[in-house]
C-alpha positions as CSV (number, residue, x, y, z in Angstrom):
1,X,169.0,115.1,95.3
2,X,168.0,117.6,97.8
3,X,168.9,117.2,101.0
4,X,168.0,119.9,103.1
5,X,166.9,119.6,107.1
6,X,163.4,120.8,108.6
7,X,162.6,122.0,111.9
8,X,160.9,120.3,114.2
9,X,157.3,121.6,114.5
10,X,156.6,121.1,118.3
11,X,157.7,124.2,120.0
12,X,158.5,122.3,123.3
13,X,161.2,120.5,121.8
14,X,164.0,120.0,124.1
15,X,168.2,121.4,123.2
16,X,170.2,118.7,122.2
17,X,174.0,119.3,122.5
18,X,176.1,118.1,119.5
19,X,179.8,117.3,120.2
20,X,182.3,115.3,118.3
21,X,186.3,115.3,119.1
22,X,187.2,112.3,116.7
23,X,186.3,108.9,117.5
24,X,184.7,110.2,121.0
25,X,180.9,109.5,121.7
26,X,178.7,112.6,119.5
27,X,176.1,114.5,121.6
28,X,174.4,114.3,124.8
29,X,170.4,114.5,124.9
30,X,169.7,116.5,128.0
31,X,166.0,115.9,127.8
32,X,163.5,114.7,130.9
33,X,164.9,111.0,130.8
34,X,168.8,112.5,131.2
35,X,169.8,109.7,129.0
36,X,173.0,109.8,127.9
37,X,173.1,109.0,124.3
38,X,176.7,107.5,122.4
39,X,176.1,109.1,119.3
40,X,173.3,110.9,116.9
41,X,172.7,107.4,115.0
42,X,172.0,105.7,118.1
43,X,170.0,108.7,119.0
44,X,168.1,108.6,115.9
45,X,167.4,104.3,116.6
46,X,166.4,105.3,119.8
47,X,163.8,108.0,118.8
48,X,162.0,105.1,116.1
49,X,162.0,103.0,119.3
50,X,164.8,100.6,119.3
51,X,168.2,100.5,121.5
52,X,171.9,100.0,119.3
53,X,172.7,96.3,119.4
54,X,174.9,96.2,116.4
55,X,178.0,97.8,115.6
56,X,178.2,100.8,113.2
57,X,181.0,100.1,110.5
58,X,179.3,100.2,107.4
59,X,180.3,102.9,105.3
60,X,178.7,104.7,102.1
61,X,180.8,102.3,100.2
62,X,179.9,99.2,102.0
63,X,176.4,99.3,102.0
64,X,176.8,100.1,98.5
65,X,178.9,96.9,98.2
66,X,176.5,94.7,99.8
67,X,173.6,96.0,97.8
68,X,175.4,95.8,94.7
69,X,176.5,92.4,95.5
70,X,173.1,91.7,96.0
71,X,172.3,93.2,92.6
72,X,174.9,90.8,91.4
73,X,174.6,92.3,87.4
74,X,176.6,89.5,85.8
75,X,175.2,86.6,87.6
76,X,172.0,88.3,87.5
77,X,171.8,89.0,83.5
78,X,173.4,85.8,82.6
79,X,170.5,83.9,84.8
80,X,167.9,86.0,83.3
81,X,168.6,85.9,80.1
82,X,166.0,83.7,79.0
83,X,163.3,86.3,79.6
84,X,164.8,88.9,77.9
85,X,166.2,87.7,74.6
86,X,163.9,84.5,74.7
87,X,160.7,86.5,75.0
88,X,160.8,89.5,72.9
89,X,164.0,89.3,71.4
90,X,166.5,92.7,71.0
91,X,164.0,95.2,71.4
92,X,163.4,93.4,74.6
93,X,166.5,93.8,75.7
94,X,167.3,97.7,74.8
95,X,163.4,99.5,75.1
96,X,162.3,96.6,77.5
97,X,165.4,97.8,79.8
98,X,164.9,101.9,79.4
99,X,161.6,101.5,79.7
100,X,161.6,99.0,83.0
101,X,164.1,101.5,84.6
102,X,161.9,104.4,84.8
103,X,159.7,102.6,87.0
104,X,162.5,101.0,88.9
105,X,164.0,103.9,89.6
106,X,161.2,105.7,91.0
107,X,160.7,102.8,93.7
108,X,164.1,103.1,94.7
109,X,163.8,106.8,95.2
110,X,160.1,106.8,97.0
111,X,162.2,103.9,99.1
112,X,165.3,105.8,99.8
113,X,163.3,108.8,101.2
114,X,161.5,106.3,103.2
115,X,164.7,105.2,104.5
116,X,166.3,108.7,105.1
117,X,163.0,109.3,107.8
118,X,163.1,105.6,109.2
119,X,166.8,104.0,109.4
120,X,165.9,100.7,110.9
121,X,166.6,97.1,109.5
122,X,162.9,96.7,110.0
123,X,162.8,99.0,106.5
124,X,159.8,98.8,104.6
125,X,157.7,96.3,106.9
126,X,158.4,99.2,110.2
127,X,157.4,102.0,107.4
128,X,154.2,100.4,106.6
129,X,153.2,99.9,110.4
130,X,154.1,104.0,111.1
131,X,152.4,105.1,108.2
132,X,149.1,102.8,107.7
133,X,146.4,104.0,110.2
134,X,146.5,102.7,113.5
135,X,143.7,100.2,113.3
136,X,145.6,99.1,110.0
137,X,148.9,99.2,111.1
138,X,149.5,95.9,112.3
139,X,148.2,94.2,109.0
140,X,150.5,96.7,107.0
141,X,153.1,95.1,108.7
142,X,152.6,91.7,108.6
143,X,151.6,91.4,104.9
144,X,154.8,93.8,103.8
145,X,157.2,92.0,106.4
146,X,156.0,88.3,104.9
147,X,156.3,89.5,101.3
148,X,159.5,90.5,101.7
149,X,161.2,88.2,103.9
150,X,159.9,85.7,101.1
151,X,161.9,87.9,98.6
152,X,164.8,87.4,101.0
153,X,164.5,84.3,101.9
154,X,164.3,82.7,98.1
155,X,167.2,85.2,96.8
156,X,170.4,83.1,97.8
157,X,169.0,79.5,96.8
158,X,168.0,80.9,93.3
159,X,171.2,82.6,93.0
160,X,173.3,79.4,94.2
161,X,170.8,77.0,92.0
162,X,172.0,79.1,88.8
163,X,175.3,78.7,89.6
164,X,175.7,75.2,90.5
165,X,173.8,74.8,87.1
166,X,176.2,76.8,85.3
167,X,179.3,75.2,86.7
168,X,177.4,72.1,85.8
169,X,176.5,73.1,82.4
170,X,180.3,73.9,82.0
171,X,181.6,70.3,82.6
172,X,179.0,69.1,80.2
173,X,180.5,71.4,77.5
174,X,183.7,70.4,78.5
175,X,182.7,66.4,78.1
176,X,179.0,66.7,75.9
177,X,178.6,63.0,77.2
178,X,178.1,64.0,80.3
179,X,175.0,65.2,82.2
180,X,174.0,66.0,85.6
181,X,171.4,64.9,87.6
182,X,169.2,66.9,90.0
183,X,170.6,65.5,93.0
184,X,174.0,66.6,91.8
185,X,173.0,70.1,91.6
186,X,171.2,70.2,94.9
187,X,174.3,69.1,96.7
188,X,176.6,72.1,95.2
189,X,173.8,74.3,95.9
190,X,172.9,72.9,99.4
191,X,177.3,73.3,100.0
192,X,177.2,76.8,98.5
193,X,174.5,77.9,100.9
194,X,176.2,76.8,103.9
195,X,179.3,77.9,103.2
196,X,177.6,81.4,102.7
197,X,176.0,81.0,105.9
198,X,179.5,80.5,107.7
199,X,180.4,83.7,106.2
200,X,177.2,85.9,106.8
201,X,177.7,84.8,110.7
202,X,181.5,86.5,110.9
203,X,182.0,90.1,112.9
204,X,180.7,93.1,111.0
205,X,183.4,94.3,110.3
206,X,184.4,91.6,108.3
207,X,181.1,91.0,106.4
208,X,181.6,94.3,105.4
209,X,185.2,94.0,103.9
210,X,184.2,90.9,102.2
211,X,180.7,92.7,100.6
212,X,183.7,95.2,99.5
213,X,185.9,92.5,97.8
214,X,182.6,90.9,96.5
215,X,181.7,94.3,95.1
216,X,184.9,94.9,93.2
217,X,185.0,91.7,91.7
218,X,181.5,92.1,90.5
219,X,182.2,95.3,88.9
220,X,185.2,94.3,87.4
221,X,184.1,90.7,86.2
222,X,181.3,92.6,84.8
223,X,183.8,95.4,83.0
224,X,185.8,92.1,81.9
225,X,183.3,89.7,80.4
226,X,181.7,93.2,78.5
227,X,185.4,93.4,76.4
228,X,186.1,90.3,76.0
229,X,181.9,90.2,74.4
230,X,182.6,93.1,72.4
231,X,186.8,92.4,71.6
232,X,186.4,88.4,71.1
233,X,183.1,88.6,69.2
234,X,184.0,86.3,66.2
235,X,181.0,86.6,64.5
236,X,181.5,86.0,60.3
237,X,179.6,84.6,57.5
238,X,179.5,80.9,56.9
239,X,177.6,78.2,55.0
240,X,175.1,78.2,57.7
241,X,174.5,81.7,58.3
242,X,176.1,83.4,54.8
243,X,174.7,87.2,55.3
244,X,176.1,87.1,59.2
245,X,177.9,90.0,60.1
246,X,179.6,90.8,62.8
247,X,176.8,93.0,64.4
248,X,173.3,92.6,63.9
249,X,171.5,94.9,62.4
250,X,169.9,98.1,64.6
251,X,166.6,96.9,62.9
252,X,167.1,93.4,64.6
253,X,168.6,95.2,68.2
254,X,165.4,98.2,68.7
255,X,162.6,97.4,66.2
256,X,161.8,93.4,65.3
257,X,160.7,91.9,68.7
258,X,161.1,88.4,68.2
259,X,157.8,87.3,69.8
260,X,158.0,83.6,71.5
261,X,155.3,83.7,73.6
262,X,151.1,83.5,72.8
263,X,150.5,87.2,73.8
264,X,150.8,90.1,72.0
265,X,154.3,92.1,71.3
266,X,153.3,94.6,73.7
267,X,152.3,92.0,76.4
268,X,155.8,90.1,75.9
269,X,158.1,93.0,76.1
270,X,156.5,93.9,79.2
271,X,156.8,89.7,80.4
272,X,160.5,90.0,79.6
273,X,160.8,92.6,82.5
274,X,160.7,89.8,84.8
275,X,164.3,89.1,84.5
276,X,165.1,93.1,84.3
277,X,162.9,93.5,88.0
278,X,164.7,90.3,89.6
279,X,168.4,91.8,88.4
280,X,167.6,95.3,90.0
281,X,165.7,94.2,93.0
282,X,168.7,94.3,95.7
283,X,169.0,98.0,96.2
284,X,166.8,97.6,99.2
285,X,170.1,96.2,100.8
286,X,171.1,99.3,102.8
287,X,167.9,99.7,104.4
288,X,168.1,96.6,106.5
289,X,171.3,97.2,107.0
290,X,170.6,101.0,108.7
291,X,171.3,99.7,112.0
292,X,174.8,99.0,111.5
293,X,175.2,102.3,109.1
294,X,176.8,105.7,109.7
295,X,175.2,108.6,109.3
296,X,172.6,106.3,108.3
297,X,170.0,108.8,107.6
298,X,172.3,110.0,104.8
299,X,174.1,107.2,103.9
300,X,171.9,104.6,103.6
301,X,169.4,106.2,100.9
302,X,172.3,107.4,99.3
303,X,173.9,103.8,98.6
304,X,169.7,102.9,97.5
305,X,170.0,105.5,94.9
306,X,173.7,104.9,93.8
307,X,172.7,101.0,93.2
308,X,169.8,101.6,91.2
309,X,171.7,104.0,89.3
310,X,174.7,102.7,88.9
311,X,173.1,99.2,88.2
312,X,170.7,100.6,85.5
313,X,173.1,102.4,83.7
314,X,175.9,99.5,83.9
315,X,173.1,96.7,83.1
316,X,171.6,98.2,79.9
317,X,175.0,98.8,78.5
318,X,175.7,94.8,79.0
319,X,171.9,94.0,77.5
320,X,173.1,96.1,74.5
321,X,176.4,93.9,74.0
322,X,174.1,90.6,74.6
323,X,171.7,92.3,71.9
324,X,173.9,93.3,69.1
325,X,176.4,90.4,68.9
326,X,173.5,87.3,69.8
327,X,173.5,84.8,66.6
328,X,170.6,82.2,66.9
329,X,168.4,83.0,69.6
330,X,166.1,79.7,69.4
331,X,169.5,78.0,69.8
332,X,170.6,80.1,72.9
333,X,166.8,79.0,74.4
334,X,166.1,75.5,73.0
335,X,169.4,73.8,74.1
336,X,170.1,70.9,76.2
337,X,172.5,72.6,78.1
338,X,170.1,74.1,80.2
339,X,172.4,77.3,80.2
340,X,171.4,80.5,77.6
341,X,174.1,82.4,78.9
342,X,176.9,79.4,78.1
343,X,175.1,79.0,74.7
344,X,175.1,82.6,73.8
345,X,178.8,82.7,74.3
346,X,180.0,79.5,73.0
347,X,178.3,81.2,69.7
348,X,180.3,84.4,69.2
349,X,184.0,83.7,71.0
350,X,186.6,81.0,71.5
351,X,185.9,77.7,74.0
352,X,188.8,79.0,76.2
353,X,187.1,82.5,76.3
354,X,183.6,81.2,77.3
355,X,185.4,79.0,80.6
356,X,186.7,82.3,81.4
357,X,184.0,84.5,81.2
358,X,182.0,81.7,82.7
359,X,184.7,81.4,85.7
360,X,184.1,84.9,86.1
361,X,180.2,84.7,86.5
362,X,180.5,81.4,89.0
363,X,183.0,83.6,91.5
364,X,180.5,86.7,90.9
365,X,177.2,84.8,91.7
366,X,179.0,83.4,95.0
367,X,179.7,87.1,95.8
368,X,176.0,87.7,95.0
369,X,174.7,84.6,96.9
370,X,176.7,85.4,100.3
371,X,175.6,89.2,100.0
372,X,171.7,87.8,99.5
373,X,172.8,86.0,102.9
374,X,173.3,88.7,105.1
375,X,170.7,90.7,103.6
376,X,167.8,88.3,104.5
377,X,169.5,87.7,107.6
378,X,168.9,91.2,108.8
379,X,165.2,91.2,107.7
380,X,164.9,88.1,109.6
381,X,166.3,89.5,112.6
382,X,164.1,92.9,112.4
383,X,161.4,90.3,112.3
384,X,161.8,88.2,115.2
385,X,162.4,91.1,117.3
386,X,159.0,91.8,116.6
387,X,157.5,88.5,117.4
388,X,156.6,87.4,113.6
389,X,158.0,84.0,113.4
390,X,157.4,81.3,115.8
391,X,160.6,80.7,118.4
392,X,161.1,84.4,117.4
393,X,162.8,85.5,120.7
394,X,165.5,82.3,119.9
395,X,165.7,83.6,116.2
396,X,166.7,87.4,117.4
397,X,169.1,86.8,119.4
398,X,172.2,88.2,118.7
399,X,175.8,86.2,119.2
400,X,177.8,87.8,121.9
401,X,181.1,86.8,120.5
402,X,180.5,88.4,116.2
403,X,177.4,90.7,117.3
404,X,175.6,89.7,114.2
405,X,172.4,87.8,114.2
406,X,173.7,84.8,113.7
407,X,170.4,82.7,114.7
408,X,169.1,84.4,112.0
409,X,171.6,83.3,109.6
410,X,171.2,79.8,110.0
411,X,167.1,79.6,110.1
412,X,167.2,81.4,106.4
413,X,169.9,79.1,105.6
414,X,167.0,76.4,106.6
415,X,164.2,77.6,104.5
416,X,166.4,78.2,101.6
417,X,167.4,74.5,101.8
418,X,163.9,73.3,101.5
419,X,163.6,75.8,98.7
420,X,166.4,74.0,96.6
421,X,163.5,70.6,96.6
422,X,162.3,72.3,94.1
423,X,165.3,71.4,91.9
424,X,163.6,67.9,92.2
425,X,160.0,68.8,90.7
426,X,162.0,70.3,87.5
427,X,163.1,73.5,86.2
428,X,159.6,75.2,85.5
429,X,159.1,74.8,89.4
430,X,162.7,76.1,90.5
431,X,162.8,78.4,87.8
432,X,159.3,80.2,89.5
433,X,161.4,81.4,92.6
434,X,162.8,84.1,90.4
435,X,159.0,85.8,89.5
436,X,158.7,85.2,92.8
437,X,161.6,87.0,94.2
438,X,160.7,90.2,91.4
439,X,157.0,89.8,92.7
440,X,157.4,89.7,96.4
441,X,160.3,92.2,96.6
442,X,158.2,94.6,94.8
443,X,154.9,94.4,96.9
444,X,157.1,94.6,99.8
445,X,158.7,97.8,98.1
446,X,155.7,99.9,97.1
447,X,153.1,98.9,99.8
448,X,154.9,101.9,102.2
449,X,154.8,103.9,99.5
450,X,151.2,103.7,98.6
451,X,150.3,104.2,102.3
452,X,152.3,107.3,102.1
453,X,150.1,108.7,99.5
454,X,147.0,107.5,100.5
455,X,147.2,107.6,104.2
456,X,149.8,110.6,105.2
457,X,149.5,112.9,102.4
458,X,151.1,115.9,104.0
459,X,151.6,114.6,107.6
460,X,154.7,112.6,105.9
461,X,157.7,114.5,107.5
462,X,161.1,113.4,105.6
463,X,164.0,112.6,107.1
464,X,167.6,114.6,106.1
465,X,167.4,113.1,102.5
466,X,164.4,113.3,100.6
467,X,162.6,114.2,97.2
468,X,160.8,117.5,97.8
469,X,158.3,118.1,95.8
470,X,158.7,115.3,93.6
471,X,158.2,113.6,96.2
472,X,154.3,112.9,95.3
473,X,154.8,112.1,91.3
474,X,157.6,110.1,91.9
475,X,155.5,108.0,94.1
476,X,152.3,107.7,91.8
477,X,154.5,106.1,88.8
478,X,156.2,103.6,91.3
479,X,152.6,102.2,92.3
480,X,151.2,102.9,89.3
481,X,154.4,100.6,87.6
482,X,154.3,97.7,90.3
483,X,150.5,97.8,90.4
484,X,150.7,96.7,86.1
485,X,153.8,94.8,86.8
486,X,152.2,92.0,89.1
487,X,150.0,90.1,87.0
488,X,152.1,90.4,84.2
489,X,155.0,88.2,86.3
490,X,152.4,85.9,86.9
491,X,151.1,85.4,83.2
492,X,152.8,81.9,81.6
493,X,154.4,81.9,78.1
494,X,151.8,80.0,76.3
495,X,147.9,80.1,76.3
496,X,144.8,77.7,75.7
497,X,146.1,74.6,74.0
498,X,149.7,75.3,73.8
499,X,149.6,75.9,77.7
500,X,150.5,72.4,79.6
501,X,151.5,71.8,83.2
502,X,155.1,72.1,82.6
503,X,155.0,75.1,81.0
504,X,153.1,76.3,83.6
505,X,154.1,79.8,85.3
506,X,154.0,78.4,88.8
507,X,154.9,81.7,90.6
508,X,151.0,82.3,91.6
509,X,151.5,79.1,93.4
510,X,155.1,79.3,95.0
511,X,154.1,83.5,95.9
512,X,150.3,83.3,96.4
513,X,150.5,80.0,98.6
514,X,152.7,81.3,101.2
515,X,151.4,84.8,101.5
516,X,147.8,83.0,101.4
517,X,149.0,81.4,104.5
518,X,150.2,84.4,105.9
519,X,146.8,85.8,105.6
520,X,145.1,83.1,107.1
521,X,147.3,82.9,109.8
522,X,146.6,87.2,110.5
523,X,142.7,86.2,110.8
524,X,143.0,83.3,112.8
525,X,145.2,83.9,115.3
526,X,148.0,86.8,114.5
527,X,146.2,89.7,114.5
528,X,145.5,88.5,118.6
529,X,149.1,89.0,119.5
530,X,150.8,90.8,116.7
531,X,150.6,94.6,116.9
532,X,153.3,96.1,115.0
533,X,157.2,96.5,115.7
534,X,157.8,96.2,119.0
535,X,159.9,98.8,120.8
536,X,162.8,97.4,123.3
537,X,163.2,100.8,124.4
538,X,161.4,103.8,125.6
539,X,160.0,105.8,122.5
540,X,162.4,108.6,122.3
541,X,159.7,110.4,120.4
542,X,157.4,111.4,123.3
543,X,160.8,112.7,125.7
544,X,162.1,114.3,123.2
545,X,159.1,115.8,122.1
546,X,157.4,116.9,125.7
547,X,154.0,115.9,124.6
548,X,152.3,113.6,122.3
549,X,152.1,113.6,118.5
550,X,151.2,112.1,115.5
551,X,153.4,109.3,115.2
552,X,153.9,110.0,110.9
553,X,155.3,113.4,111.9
554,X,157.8,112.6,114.6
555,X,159.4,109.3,112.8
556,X,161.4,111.5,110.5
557,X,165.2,111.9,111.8
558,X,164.9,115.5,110.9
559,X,162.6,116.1,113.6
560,X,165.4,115.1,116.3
561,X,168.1,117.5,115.3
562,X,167.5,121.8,114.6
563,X,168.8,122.6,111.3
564,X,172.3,123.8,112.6
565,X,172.9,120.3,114.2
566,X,171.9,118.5,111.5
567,X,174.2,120.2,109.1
568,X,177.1,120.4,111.8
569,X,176.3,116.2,111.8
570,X,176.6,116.1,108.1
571,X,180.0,118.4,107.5
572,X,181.6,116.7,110.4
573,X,180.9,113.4,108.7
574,X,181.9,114.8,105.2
575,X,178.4,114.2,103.7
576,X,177.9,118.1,103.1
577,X,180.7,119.7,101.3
């Protein structure tokens, strides 16, 4: 990707001095306010308004971790299968993937530019309030901020609900006369959450080398349970299944879409992308964690990018394994298990090897769970700094002793507890968190984007990493893909008479109510006191600048820094080779 620096347009742009001697404290800005500025990414925070309250020691590689944590590939594929294999069957699976991934990766890359010009945990929701029209702004904010804090908020209780049901579902294959109950599951999940929780409130530092360990693991369960699907597939004929090979046929993997819903094959091989957008909806990760990034103009689109990638590339190669060595798909759906994923397996491998690839899934979706954590915890944060939530001055505070927001922490871990009720109104009802979090992540994702191309056409100025001229197209297809993507998530397997209330889709309920509320809330009373992100410090912008200017072309970091800084910055920080 291109990353080249622009200069800043104003000509009464003040020197800034760039110094850097090892660990010591980069640059000086020697501007009217004679501030004395730590280093460039606190300079940066401070010119989009904000003052450092975290500590920077997240790497490249960490943020990465996190987000890929957050991805959470195993877990995620293994939860999701249902929608994939259950709705259109292989094809599903293989074009439903390839052809999901186009527009998935274009919102990561319209999001990682965003990120580059804006490095704040506020992310998309402080995007939408700089870019939307100042009359607008506010409403941006709120609507993007609520849509995805509800994405955040409901990501760790989905996560820890599938795995207390698939630790659950392995004790009943273990002893078939044997069956949970809902209350059981709620407690595991409830203990899993707070335990999670503990975690997400250490020191930085350590959040960050535990993202790392819960990144390795993922990658390598993932690399694992792939051999042991394509090494200890035991597929062979028997009197059951006599013309069973060991592969299925590329007919059955790319062409016959094995159609179990009431719409047509084109309308249920886009409903199985449901489970492809909820797997690849973490790469928004590193954006809320900017603040504790550095070189986070760089480094934080960067690990967006590197996620998506990596995680679409990695993912489809698992969905092929799933697609070519799957035996009885109604039997991996229609089970009293309550488990595809356990099913699938027990089909094609030894017990032994389906308790350790299932062992190695649980440990991967705690990894996934804690990374959700911290990730909503920082949106929360960004969000009571601004005043969103009520108590929000309690609820961004941040703990003296760990400097995380550990307030935070403990008021998602709240919410996500009341989510996990839902266990108790049956699986259609828990089971709608997931379109929720694929719906809400992904309105929170694009609605920046859109009022980039609607609203700033040229005015955008990019920060150090960016898109160039693509920067337009690539943005079209990610609106363009979310904006047929929505009621799609929302449509329920079955129509007319085959459609009854449990096998409802309840996400337009579980999504629409809240943001409904949120709506209702603007009209009535927010839109009196909310006006945006607040600034705790002196907008940098107008010192730096010596006069004035359009807010949309001063956010970008690039407009800080000359050129020869910027890249002095970026080879003294091995970014630039």
């Amino acid at each position: 990707m291109d990353v080249t620096e622009h200069r800043p347009s104003s000509e009464n742009t003040e020197k800034i001095n760039i110094s850097n001697t090892n660990d010591s404290p980069i640059g000086e800005f020697n501007g009217d306010s004679g501030e004395t500025i730590r280093n460039t990414d606190e300079l940066a925070l401070q010119a989009l308004g904000y003052k450092q309250e975290f500590k920077r020691e997240f790497s490249l590689f960490s943020s990465f971790a996190v987000s890929f944590s957050v991805l959470g590939l195993l877990p995620s594929i293994a939860t999701t299968l249902t929608y994939g294999v259950g709705y259109g069957g292989g094809p599903a699976m293989t074009w439903g993937w390839l052809v999901s991934m186009i527009g998935i990766q274009c919102v990561a890359l319209s999001m990682a530019e965003l990120c580059s010009a804006m490095p704040t945990s506020g992310g998309l929701y402080y995007a939408a309030a700089v870019l939307a029209p100042p009359k607008y702004g506010p409403f941006a904010a709120w609507i993007t901020g609520w849509s995805n804090w509800l994405c955040q908020v409901t990501a760790a209780p989905s996560v820890n609900y599938s795995l207390s049901s698939m630790i659950m579902s392995c004790v009943t294959l273990h002893n078939p006369d044997w069956s949970p109950e809902n209350w059981q599951i709620f407690l595991l999940a409830s203990a899993f959450m707070l335990v999670q929780a503990l975690i997400s409130c250490m020191p930085t530092g350590a959040i960050a080398r535990f993202n790392s360990l819960g990144s390795i693991f993922n990658i390598a369960g993932l690399f694992v349970v792939f051999i042991i699907i394509l090494a200890a597939n035991n597929r062979a004929p028997s009197e059951a299944n006599p013309l069973l090979t060991k592969w299925n046929s590329n007919s059955f993997v790319w062409k016959d879409i094995y159609n179990q819903t009431d719409w047509t094959d084109g309308i249920c091989i886009l409903m199985s992308f449901t489970g492809i957008i909820w797997s690849m909806s973490g790469y928004d990760a590193p954006f809320h964690l900017a603040e504790e990034c550095s070189n986070a103009a760089i480094a934080a689109p960067r690990a967006i990018v590197m996620t998506s990638s990596v995680g679409g590339i990695v993912g489809f190669a698992f969905q092929m394994a799933i697609a070519y060595t799957v035996v009885n798909i109604d039997e991996v759906i229609n089970n009293d298990l309550g488990q595809p994923f356990i099913i699938y397996l027990s089909q094609i491998m030894s017990l032994k090897l389906v308790y350790l690839a299932a062992a190695l899934t649980i440990i991967a979706s705690f990894f996934m769970g804690q990374a959700c954590m911290v990730a909503a915890s920082r949106v929360a944060y960004a969000y009571a700094r601004d005043g969103c939530f009520p108590l929000s001055r309690f609820w961004a505070q941040v703990n003296k002793t760990t400097n995380t927001p550990v307030n935070a922490v403990w008021l998602n871990c709240f919410i996500g507890q009341l989510t996990l009720f839902l266990i108790f109104a049956g699986s259609t009802a828990i089971e709608a968190i997931f379109s929720v979090g694929a719906i809400s992540a992904y309105v929170a994702f694009t609605t920046p984007i859109f009022i980039k191309l609607v609203c700033v056409a040229g005015k955008f100025r990019p920060g150090p990493w960016h898109l160039g001229v693509f920067s337009v197209p690539i943005g079209i297809i990610s609106c363009a893909f979310v904006l047929l993507m929505i009621p799609i998530l929302l449509f329920p397997q079955y129509r007319g008479a085959n459609l009854t209330p449990t096998d409802m889709n309840w996400s337009s309920v579980v999504y629409l109510g809240p943001m409904l509320f949120s709506v209702v809330w603007w009209f009535v009373d927010a839109r009196k006191w909310f006006k945006g992100p607040k600034l705790n410090n002196d907008h940098m912008l107008y010192d730096i600048m010596g006069h004035d200017v359009d807010i949309v072309e001063g956010v970008a970091v690039a407009e800080i820094f000359s050129p020869e800084v910027q890249e002095k910055m970026a080879r003294e920080r091995s970014i630039i080779p």
